[in-house]
N, C-alpha and C positions, 0 to 999 in steps of 0.2 A: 614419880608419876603415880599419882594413885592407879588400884588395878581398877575401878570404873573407865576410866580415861586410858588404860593402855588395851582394854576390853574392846571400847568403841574404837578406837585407831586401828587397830588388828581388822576387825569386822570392816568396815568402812574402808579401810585399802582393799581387803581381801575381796570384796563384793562388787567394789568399782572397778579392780580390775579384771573383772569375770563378767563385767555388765553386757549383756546382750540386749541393747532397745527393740529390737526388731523381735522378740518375745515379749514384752511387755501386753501388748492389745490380747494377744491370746492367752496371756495369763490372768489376765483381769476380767477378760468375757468369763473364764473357766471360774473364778471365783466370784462372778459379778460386782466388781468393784473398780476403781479407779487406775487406767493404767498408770498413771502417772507415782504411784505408792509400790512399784516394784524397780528395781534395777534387771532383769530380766535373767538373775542367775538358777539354774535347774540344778534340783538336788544334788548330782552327782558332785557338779565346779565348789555346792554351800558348803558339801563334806569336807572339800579340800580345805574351805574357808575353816572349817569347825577343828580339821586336824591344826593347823595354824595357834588355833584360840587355845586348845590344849597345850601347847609348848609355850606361847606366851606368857598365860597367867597362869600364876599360882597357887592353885585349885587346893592341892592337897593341907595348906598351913594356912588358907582363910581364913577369916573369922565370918561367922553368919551377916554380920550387919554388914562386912565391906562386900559379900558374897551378893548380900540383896539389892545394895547401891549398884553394884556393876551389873547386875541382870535387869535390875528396873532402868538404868539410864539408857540399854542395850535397848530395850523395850519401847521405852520412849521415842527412837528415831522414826523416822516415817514409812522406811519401806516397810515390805511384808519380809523381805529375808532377814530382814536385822531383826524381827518379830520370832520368826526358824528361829534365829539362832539363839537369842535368848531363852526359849522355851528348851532347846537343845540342851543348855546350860542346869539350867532346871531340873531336864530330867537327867542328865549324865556327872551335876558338878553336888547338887545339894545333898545335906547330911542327913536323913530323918530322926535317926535313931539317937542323934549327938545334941540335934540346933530343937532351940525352941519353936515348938509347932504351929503357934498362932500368928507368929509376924507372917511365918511361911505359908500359911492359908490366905490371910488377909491379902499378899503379894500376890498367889494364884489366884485370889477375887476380885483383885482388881484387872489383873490381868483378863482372866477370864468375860468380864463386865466389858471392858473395852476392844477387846477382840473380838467376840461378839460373831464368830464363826467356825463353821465345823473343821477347818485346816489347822485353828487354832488352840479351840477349845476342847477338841477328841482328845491330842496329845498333852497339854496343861491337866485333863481328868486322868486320865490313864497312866502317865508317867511320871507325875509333880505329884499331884491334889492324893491320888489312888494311895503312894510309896508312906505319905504323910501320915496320910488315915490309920491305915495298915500300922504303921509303928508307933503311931503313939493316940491310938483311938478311945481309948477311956480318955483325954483332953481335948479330941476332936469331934466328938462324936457329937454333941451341940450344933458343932458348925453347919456339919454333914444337913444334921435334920434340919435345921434353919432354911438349908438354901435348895433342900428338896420339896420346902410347904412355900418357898418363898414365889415373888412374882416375877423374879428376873427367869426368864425360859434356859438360859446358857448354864444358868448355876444350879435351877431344875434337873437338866442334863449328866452335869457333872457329878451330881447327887446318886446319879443311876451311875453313870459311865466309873466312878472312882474307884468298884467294887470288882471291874474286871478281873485285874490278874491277883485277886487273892486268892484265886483257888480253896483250897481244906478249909481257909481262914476266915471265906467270907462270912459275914455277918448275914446270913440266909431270912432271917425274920424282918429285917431292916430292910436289906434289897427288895426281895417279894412287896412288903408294904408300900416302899416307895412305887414300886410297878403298878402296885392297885390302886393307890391314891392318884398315879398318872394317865392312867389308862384312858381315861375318859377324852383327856384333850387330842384336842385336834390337828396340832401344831408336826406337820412333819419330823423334826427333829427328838422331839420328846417319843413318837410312836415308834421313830429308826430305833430309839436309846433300848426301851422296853423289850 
């Protein structure tokens, strides 16, 4: 069994049977979106689900390509927890400092693009996009600015949010710039980020 397909089975038992419908309407008011796109599971039972996903697959001798197959196919499913979880993976399973950096941005841009929400998109910046940059930013650093001047507002965001937990490291001239060239917009989300 490929680990994509023992990825989605683990999650997908795990999440159905923790599924709570009767949270579904107020999880989706709370994110304003479809209930029908949640199985109704709350952090605490997804955690259970995530320890599960850690014994299953075989994180530590992956190789990056079956690593990104099994997080994008994760991805691909329709709820919002199986969207957790794969982002979970992301931030807790990928190499930065080993795997090539550009498949690994391109995945978080696509992800980012279709997620297309601050549940989504904060932790994809912060935990994925952020660890990337950080370790290997003389080959990122293109990307970064591309999708800080670009028109998509999620990858505007992530442009500001990626520089969080660098602390000592961060790139102070870059972040500031990005702040001033955003400043002006309007857009809730870009003002929260700045």
């Amino acid at each position: 069994m490929s680990v994509a397909k023992k990825l989605v089975e683990v999650v997908t038992a795990g999440l159905q049977s923790r599924a709570r419908p009767e949270l579904t309407d107020a999880m989706a008011k709370y994110l304003k979106t479809s209930p029908d796109k949640f199985y109704g599971v709350k952090k605490p039972a997804r955690v259970e689900v995530e320890k599960e996903v850690k014994k299953a697959v075989p994180w530590s001798s992956i190789t990056q390509d079956r690593y990104m197959e099994a997080v994008q196919t994760l991805w691909d499913l329709p709820h919002r927890e199986e969207k957790y979880i794969a982002v979970h993976c992301c931030r807790r399973y990928q190499r930065p400092h080993e795997w090539d950096p550009l498949p690994l941005l391109e995945m978080h841009r696509k992800m980012i693009v279709s997620g297309a929400w601050w549940d989504l998109v904060d932790e994809l910046a912060t935990q994925c996009v952020g660890p990337v940059y950080l370790a290997k930013r003389a080959e990122t650093y293109p990307i970064i600015e591309e999708w800080a001047s670009g028109p998509n507002m999620w990858l505007r965001r992530t442009a500001l949010l990626a520089h969080l937990h660098h602390k000592k490291q961060t790139d102070e001239e870059q972040l500031f710039r990005f702040a001033k060239m955003m400043m002006h917009e309007q857009e809730f989300f870009i003002r929260k980020a700045i």
